[in-house]
MARMI-321096 format. One record per residue (C-alpha): residue in one letter; residue number from 1; x, y, z; chain. Coordinates in Angstrom, 2 decimals. Layout:
NODE   r     k        c1        c2        c3   c
NODE   A   NUM         X         Y         Z   A
...
! end
This chain:
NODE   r     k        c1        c2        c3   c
NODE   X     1     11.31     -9.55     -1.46   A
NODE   X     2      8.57     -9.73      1.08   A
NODE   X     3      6.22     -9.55     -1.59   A
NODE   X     4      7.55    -12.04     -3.76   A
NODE   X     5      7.10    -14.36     -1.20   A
NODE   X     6      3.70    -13.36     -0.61   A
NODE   X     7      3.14    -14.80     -4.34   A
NODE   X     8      4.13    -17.98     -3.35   A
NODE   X     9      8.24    -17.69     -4.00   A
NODE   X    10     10.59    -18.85     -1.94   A
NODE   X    11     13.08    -15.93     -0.79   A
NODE   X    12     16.39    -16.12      0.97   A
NODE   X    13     17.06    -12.84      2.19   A
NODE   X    14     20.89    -12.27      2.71   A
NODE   X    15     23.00     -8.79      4.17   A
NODE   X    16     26.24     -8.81      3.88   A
NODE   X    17     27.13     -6.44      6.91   A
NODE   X    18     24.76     -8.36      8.81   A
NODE   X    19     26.61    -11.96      8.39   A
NODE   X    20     26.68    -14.63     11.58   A
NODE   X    21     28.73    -17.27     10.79   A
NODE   X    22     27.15    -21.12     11.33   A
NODE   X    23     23.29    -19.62     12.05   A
NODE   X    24     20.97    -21.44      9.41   A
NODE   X    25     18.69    -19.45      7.49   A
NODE   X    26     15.41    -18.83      9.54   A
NODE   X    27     11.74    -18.64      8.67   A
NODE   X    28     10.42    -14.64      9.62   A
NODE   X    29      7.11    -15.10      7.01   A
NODE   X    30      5.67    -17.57      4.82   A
NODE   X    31      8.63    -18.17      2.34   A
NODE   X    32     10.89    -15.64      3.55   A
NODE   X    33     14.04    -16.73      5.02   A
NODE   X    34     16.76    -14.66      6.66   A
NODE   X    35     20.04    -15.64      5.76   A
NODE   X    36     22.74    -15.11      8.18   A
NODE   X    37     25.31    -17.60      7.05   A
NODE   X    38     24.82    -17.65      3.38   A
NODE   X    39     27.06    -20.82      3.26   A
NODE   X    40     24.18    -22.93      4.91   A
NODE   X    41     21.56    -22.21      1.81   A
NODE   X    42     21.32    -25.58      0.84   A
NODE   X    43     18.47    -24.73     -1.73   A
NODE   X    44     19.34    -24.28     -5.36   A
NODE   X    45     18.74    -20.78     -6.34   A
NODE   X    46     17.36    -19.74     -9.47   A
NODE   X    47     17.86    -16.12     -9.72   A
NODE   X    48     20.09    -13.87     -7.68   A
NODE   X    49     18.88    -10.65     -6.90   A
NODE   X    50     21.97     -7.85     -6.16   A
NODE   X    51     21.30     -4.89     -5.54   A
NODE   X    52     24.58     -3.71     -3.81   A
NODE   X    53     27.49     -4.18     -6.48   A
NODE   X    54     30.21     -4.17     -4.48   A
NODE   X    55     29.64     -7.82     -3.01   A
NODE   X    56     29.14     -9.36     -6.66   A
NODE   X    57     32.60    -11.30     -6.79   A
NODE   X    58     31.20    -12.94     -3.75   A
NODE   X    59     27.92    -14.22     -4.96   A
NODE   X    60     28.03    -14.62     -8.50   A
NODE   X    61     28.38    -18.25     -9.61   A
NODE   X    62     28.31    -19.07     -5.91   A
NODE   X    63     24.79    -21.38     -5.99   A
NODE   X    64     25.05    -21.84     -9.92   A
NODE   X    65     22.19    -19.72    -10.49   A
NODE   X    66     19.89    -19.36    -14.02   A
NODE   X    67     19.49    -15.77    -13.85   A
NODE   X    68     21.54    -12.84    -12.22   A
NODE   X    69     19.35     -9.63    -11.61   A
NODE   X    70     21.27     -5.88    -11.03   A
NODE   X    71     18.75     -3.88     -8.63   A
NODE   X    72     19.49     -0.29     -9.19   A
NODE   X    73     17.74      1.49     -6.86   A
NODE   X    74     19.96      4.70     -6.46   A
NODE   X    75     22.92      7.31     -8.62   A
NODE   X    76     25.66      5.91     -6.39   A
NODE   X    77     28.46      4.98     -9.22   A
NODE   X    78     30.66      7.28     -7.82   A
NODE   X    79     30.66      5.41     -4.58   A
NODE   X    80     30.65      2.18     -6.49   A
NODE   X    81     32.65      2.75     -9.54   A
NODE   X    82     34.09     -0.18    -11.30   A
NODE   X    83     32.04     -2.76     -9.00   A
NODE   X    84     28.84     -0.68    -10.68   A
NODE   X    85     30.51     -1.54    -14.44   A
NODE   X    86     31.31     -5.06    -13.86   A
NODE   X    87     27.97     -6.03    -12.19   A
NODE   X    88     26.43     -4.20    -15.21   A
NODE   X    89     28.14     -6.33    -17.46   A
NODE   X    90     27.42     -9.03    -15.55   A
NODE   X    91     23.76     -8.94    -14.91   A
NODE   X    92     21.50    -10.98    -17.25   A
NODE   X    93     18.90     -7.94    -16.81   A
NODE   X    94     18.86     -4.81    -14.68   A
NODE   X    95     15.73     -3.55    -12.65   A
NODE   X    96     15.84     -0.02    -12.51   A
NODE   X    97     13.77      2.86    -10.46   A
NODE   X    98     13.89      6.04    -12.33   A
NODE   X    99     13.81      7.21    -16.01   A
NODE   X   100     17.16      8.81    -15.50   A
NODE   X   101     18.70      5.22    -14.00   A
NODE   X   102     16.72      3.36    -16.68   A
NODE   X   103     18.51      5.98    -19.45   A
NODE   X   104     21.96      5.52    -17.96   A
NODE   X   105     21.64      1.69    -18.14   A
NODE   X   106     20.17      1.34    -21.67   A
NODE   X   107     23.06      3.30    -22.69   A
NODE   X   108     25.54      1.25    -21.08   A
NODE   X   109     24.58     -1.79    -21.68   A
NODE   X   110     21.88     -1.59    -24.29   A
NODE   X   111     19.11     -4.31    -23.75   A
NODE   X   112     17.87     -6.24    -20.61   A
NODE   X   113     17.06     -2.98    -19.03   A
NODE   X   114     13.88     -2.30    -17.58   A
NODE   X   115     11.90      0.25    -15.23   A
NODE   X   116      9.94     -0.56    -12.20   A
NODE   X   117      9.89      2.28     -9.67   A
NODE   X   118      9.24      1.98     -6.15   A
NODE   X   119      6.36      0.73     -4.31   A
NODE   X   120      4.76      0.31     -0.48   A
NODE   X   121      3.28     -2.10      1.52   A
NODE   X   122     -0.46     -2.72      1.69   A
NODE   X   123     -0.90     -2.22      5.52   A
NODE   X   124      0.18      0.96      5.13   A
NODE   X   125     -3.62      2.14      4.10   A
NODE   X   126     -4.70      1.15      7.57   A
NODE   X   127     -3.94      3.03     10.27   A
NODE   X   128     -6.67      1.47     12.68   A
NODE   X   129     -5.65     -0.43     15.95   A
NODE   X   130     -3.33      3.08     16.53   A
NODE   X   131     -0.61      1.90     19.66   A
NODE   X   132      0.30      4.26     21.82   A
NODE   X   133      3.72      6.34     20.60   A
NODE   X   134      5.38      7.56     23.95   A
NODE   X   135      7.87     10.01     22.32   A
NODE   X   136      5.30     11.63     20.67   A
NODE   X   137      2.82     12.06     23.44   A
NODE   X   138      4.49     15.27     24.44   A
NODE   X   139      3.39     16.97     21.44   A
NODE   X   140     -0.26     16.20     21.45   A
NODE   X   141     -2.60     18.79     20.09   A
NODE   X   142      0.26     20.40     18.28   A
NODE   X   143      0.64     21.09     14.66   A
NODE   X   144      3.07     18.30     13.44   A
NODE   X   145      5.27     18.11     10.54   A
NODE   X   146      7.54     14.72      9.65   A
NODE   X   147      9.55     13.32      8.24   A
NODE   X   148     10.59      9.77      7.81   A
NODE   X   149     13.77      8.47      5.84   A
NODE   X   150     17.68      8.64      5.70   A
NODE   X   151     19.07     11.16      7.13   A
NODE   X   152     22.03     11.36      4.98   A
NODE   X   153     24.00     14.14      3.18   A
NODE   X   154     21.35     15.02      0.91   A
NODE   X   155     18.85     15.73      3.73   A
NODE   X   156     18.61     19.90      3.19   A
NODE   X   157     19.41     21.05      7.06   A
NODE   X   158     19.70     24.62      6.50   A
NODE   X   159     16.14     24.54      4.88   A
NODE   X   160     14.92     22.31      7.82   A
NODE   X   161     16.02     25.40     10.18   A
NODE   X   162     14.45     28.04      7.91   A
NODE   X   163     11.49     26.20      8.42   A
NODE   X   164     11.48     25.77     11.36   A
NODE   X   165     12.49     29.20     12.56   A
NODE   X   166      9.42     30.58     10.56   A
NODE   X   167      6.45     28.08     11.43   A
NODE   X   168      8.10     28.36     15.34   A
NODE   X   169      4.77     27.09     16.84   A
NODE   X   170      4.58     24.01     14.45   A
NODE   X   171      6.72     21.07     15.98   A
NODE   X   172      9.17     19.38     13.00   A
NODE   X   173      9.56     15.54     13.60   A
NODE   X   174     12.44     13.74     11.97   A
NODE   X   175     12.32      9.81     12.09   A
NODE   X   176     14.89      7.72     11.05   A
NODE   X   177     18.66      6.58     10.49   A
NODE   X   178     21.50      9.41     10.98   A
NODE   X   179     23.79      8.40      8.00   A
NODE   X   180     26.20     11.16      7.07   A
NODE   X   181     27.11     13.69     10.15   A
NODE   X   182     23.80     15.23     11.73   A
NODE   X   183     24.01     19.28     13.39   A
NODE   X   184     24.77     18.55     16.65   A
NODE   X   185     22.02     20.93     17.37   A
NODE   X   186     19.64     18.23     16.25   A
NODE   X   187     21.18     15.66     18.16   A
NODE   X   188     21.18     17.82     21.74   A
NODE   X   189     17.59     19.31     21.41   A
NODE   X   190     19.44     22.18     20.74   A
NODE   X   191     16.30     23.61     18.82   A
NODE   X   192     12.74     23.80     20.53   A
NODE   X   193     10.90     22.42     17.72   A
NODE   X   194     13.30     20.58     16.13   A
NODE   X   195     12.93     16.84     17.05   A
NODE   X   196     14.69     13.78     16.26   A
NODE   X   197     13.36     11.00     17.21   A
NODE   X   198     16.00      8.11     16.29   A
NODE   X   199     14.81      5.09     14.36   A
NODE   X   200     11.66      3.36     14.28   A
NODE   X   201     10.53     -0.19     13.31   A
NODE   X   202      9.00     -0.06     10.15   A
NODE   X   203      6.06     -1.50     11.00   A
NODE   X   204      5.87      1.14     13.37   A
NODE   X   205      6.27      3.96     10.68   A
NODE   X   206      2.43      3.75      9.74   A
NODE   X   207      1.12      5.15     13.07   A
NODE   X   208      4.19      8.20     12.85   A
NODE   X   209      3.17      9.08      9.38   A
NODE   X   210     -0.89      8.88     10.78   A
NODE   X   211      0.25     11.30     14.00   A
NODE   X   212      1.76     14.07     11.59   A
NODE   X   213     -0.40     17.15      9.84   A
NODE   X   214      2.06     17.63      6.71   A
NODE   X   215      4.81     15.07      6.00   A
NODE   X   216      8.23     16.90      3.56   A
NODE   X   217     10.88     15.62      1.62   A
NODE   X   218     13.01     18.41      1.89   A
NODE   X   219     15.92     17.29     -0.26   A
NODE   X   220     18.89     18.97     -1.86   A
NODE   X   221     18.96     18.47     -5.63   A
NODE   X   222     21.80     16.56     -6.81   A
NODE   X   223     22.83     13.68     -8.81   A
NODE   X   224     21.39     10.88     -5.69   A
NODE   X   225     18.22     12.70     -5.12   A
NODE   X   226     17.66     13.30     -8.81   A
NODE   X   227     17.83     10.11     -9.74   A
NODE   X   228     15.92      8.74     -6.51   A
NODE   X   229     12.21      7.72     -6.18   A
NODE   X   230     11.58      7.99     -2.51   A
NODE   X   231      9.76      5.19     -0.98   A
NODE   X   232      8.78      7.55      2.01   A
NODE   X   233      6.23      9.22     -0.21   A
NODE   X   234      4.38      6.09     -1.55   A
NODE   X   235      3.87      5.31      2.13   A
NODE   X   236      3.48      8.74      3.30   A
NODE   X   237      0.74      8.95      0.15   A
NODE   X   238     -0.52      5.24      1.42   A
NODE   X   239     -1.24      7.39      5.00   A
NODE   X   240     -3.41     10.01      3.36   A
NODE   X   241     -0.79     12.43      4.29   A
NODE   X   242     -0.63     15.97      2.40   A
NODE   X   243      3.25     15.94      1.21   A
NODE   X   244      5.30     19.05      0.63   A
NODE   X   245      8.77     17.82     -1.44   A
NODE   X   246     11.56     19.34     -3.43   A
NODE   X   247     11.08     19.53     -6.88   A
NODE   X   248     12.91     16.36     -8.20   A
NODE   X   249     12.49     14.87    -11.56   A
NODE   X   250     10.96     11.45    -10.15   A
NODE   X   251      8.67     13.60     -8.01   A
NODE   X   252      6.90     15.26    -10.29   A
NODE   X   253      5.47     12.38    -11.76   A
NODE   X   254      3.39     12.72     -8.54   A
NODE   X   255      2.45     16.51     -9.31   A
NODE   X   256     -1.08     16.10     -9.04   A
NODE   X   257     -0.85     14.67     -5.40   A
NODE   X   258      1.86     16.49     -3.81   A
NODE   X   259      3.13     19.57     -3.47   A
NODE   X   260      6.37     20.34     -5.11   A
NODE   X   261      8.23     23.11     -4.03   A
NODE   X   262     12.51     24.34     -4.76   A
NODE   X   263     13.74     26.82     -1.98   A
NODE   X   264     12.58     28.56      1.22   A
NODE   X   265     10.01     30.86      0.20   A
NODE   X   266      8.17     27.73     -2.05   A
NODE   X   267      8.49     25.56      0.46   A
NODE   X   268      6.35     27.78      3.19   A
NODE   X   269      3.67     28.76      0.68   A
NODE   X   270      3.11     25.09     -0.27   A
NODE   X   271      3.47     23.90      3.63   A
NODE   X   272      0.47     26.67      4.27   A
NODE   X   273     -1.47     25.02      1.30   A
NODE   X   274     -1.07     21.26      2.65   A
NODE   X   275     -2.33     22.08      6.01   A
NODE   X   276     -5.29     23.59      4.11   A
NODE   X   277     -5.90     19.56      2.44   A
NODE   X   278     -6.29     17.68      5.89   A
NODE   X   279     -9.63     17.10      5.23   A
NODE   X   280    -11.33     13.09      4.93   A
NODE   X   281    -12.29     13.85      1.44   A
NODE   X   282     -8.44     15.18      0.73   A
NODE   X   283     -6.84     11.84      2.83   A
NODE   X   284     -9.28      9.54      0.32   A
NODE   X   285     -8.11     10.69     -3.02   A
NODE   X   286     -4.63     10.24     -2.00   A
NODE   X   287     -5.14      6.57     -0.56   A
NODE   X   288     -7.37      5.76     -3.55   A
NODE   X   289     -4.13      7.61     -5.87   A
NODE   X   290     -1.23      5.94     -4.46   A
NODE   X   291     -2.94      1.56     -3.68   A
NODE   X   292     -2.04      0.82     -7.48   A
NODE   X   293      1.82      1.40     -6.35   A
NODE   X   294      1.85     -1.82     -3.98   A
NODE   X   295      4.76     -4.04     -3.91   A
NODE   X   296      3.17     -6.69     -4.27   A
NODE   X   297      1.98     -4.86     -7.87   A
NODE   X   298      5.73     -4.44     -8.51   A
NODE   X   299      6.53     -7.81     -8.03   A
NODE   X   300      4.11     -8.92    -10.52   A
NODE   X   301      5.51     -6.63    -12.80   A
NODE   X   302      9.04     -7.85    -12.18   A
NODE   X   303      7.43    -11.58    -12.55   A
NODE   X   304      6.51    -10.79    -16.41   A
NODE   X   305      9.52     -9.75    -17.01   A
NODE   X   306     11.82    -12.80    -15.64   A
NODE   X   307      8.80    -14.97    -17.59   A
NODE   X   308      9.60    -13.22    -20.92   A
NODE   X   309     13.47    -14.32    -21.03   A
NODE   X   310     11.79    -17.68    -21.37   A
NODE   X   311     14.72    -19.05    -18.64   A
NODE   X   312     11.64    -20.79    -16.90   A
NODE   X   313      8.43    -19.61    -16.10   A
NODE   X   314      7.43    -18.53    -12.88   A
NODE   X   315      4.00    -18.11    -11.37   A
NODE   X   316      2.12    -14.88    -11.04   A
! end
């Protein structure tokens, strides 16, 4: 959204769990409003953009919008069930991330589907102007390895402690949201170089990614993960960071920049590899790989698309 207001677009920016009745939506960047009362939008709104079907009832119709757009960013229709069906239906075209989203979707509703994955933001490929990261101070001069996303249920813990009980003089840095139940361990420092730092502003993230040696994905392979293309490793990537990551079917469209590994034993070999690729010449090619993958390149892409329905045209 950010980056479609970058092109010049207006955005209105609305979360449901985050509603505050009678605040008016508020200017944060050029064009981009936050919404907290989305009753007080008095702008007409051309296209609504859901990506969270299980509020659709609520905004569909509501501002007499041209053009509904279904997000689909993640496998979660057993969470969503029916609400995932009907917004389906709904949707006058569906934006998916991954090949295996995009093949579920053509299936079910047989046009109007298309395929943008993931993207990062441009600052990300400068890490100059470093601030100083207290938490992290304690572990200066220490072989670092992060990681910097949900952790939710698909988050592989008992790999996590493998690892870390093997590389036991490497510190292991988790960043980010606790989403399903955490180990306890985690939570009470119960490991020596196990440490979870809580979560960050993202325009923080940058200078965390820049402070580790190896950055992992070190994900359980399921229906979510499969179907998931992690915006962590664009921006991990965007750092210059060598990436170690299980071996998911979205991932390996990255094989030639990241290491892909499935269990324990891969996982270390590859992890001794990456700290081998820490080199300037290394951190170029995977800055130079990743800056076509901008969001403000996906939005473009997205642009096309909404142009060739021929509802109105809308500039690039």
């Amino acid at each position: 959204m950010t980056a479609f207001a970058e092109l010049g677009h207006k955005v209105y920016y609305c979360q449901n769990f985050q509603q505050r009745k009678g605040i008016k939506p508020y200017e944060i960047k050029k064009n981009l409003f936050i919404c907290p009362d989305p009753n007080l939008i008095e702008d007409n709104i051309d296209i609504l953009w859901i990506g969270n079907p299980g509020i659709q009832n609520e905004w569909i119709g509501k501002y007499k919008e041209k053009l509904v757009v279904y997000d689909c960013v993640d496998d979660f229709y057993k969470f969503w069930g029916s609400n995932e069906d009907m917004l389906t239906r709904k949707a006058d075209i569906i934006i998916t991330t991954s090949k295996i989203l995009y093949d579920r979707k053509i299936k079910q509703k047989g046009e109007d589907v298309y395929l943008i994955s993931n993207g990062f933001n441009e600052d990300f490929l400068n890490v100059d102007n470093k601030p100083f990261l207290e938490d992290l101070s304690k572990y200066e001069g220490k072989i670092k390895i992060g990681y910097i996303g949900a952790l939710a249920n698909w988050f592989d813990y008992e790999l996590l402690f493998n690892l870390a009980f093997l590389f036991n003089k490497y510190e292991f840095i988790l960043i980010g949201q606790e989403f399903h139940t955490m180990p306890e361990g985690i939570k009470q420092e119960g490991y020596k170089n196990i440490h979870w730092l809580g979560l960050k502003p993202h325009s923080q993230l940058k200078y965390y990614i820049n402070a580790m040696d190896v950055c992992i994905i070190p994900f359980k392979k399921n229906e979510i993960t499969e179907a998931t293309d992690p915006v962590k490793l664009y921006e991990y990537l965007a750092v210059g960071k060598p990436v170690v990551a299980t071996r998911l079917t979205t991932i390996k469209n990255f094989e030639s920049h990241v290491y892909l590994a499935e269990g324990f034993k891969e996982f270390t070999e590859k992890i001794n590899i990456a700290m081998s690729e820490r080199k300037e010449v290394d951190v170029n090619l995977r800055k130079n790989y990743i800056k076509q993958f901008t969001w403000k390149y996906r939005a473009q892409e997205a642009i096309k698309i909404l142009n060739e329905l021929n509802r109105f045209t809308i500039e690039i």
